[in-house]
GUVEX-458557 format. One record per residue (C-alpha): residue number from 1; x, y, z; residue in three letters. Coordinates in pm, 1 decimal, always signed. Layout:
// GUVEX-458557
 seq        X        Y        Z type
 NUM        X        Y        Z  ALA
...
END
This chain:
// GUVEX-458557
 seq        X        Y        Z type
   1     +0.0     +0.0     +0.0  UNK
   2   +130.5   +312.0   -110.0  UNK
   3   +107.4   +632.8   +207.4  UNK
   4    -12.0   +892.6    +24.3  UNK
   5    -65.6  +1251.3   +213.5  UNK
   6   -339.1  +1516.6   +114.4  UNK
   7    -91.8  +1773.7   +245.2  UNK
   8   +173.5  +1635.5    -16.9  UNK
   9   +310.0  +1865.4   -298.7  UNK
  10    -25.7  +1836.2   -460.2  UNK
  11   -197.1  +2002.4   -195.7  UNK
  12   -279.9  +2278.5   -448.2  UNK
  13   -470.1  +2083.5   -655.9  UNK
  14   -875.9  +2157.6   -711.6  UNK
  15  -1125.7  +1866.7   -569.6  UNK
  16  -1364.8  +1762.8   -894.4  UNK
  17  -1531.5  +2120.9  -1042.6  UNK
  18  -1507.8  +2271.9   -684.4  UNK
  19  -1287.1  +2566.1   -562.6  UNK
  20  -1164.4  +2366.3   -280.6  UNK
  21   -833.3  +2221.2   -255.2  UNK
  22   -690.3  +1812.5   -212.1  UNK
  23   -467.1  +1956.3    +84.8  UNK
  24   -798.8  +2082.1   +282.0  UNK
  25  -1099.6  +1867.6   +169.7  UNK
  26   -903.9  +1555.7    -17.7  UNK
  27   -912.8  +1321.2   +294.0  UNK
  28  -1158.2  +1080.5   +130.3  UNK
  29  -1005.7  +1116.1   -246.2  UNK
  30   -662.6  +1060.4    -68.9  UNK
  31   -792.9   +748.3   +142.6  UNK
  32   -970.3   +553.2   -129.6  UNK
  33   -592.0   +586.2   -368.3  UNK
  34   -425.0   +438.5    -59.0  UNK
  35   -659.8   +178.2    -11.7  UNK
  36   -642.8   +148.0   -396.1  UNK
  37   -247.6   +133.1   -375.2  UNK
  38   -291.3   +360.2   -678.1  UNK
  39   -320.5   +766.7   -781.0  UNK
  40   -615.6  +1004.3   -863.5  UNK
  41   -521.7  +1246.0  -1116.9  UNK
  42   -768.8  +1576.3  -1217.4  UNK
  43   -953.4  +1585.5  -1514.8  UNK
  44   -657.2  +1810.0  -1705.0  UNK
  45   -382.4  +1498.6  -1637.3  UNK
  46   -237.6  +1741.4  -1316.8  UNK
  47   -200.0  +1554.0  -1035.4  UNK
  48   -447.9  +1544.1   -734.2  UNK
  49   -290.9  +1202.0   -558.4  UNK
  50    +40.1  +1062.8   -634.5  UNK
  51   +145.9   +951.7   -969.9  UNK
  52    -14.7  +1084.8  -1281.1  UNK
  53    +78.0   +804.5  -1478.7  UNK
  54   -170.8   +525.2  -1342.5  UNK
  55   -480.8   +703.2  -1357.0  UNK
  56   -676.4   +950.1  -1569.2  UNK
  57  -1029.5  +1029.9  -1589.0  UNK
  58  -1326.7  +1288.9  -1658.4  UNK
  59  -1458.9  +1392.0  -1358.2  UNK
  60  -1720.4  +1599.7  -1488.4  UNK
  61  -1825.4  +1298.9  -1803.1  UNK
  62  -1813.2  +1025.1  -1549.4  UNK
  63  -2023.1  +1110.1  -1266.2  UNK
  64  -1702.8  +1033.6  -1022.4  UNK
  65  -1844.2  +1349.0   -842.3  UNK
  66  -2190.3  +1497.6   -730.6  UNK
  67  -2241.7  +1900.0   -653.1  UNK
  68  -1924.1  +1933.1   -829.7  UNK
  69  -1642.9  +1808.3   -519.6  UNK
  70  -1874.1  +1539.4   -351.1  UNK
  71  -1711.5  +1169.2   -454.6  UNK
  72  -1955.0   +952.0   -569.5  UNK
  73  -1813.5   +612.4   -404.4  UNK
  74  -1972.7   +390.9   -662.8  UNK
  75  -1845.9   +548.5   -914.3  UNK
  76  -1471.7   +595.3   -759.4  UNK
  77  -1473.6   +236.6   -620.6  UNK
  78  -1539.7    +99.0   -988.4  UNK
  79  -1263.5   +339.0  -1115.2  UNK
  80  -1029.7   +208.3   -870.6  UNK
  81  -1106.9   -161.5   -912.5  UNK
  82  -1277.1   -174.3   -546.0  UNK
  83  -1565.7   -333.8   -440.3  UNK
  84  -1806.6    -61.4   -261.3  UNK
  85  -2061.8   -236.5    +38.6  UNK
  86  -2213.6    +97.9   +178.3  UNK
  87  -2197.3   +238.0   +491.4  UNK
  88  -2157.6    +21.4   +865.1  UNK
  89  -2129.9   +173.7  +1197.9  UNK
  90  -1970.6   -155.6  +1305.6  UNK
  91  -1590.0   -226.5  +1167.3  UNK
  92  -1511.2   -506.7   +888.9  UNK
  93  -1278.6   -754.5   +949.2  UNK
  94  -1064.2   -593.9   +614.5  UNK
  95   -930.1   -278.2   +556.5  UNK
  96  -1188.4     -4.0   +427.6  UNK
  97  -1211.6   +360.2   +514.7  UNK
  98  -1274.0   +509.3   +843.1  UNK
  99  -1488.0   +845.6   +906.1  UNK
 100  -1461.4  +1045.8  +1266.0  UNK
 101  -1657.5  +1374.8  +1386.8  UNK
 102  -1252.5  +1404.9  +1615.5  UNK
 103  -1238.8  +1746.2  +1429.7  UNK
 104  -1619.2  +1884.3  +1500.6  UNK
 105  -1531.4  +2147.5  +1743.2  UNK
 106  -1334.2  +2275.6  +1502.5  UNK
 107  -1561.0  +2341.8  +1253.9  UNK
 108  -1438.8  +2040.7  +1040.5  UNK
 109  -1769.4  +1796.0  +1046.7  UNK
 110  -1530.8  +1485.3   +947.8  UNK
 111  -1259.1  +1299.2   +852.2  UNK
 112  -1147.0  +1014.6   +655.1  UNK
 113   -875.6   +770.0   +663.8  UNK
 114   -766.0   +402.9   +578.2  UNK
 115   -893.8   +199.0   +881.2  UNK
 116   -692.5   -185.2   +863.2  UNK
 117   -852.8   -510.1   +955.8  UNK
 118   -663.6   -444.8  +1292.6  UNK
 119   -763.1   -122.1  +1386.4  UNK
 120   -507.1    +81.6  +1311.6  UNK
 121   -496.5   +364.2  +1054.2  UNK
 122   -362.6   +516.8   +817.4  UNK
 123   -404.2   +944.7   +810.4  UNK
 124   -353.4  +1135.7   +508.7  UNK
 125   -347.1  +1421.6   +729.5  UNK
 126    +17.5  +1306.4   +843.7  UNK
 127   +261.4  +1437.3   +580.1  UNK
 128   +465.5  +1122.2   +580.0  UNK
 129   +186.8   +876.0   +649.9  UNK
 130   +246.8   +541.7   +870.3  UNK
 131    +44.1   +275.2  +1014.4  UNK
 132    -27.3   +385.6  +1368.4  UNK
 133   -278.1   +353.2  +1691.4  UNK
 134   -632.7   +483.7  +1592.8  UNK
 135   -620.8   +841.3  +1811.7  UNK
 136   -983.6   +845.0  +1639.9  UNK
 137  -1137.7   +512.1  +1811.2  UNK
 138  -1383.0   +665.4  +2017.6  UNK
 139  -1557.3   +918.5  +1797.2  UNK
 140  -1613.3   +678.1  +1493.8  UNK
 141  -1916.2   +833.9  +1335.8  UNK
 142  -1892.6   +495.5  +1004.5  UNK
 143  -1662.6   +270.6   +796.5  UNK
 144  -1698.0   +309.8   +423.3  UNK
 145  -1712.1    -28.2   +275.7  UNK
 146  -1448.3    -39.1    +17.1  UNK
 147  -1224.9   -325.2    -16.2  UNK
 148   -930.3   -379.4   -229.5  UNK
 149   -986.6   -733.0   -347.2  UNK
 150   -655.8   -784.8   -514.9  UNK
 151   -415.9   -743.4   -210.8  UNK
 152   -725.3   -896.4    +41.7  UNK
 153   -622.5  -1138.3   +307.1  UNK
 154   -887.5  -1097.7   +538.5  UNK
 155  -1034.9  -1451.8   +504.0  UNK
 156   -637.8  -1601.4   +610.1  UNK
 157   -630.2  -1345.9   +888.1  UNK
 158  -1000.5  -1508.2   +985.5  UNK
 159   -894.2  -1816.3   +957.8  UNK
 160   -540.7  -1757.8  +1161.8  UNK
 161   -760.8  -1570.2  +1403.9  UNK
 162   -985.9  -1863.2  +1520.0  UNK
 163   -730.6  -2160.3  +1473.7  UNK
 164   -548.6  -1939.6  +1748.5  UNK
 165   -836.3  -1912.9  +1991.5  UNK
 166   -929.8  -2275.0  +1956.5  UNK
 167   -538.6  -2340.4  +2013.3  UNK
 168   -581.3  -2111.0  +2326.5  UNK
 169   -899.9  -2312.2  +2462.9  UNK
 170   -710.3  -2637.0  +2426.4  UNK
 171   -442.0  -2491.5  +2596.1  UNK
 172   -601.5  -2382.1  +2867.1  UNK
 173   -799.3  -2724.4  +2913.4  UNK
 174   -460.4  -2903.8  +2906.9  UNK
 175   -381.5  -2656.6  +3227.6  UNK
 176   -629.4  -2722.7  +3413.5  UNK
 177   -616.8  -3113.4  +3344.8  UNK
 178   -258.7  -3109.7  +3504.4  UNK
 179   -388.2  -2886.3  +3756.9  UNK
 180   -667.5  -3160.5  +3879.7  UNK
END
């Protein structure tokens, strides 16, 4: 996965038709090209997200975008080769996008970032993004349901995940049989 920052040297950049900027409003845009492990570019080639080379679309002929800067996550998620399941309050077991109210007092409404099957995050915010600790955890407000099926091992990590609590159960019953 590729750490892309909306606060990179394409701040600048315009979001879809609007006068806003990547670098203030492009949390989402920047979130769904990490989980993509790809690049958005503008509708003139410039880039918005990372590499300009991977891809290039029409943002005003392809309905990526509604009221001119709002993304249209069917419409990005078939772009970007990822599947799109709505909205949840509760978090997947894979890694999709996270979106907190953290900022509401001041005046931002939210914020989005990669959330990982593990629950930590990814922040485009953070000019030199990392996987870290979700600071966001208790003001959730959903988790977009995108998920990159080409680099998905969710199903492994479920299957890893209860092989190790069944190992833990037997290993607890073997304790208490030499404890008898």
């Amino acid at each position: 996965m590729e750490n892309y920052s909306q606060k990179g040297w394409y701040r600048w950049q315009k979001l879809g038709t609007c006068s806003v900027r990547i670098g203030t409003h492009g949390c989402f845009i920047t979130s769904l090209a990490n989980l993509a492990d790809t690049s958005i570019t503008n509708p003139r080639g410039n880039v918005s997200v990372a590499n300009p080379s991977i891809v290039d679309w029409k943002a005003t002929t392809d309905g990526l975008y509604a009221k001119g800067c709002l993304v249209v996550s069917k419409a990005f998620a078939k772009m970007l080769g990822l599947e799109y399941n709505g909205r949840s309050t509760k978090q997947p077991k894979y890694n999709c996008i996270g979106e907190t109210n953290y900022y509401n007092r001041q005046g931002i409404p939210q914020h989005f970032f990669v959330v990982f099957a593990d629950g930590d995050i990814l922040d485009p915010l953070d000019l030199f993004p990392k996987k870290k600790t979700n600071k966001y955890a208790r003001h959730m407000v959903s988790y977009r349901l995108f998920r990159n099926t080409k680099n998905d091992c969710s199903e492994q990590l479920e299957k890893v995940q209860k092989y190790q609590e069944k190992l833990e159960d037997a290993q607890k019953d073997y304790i208490n049989c030499l404890n008898k």
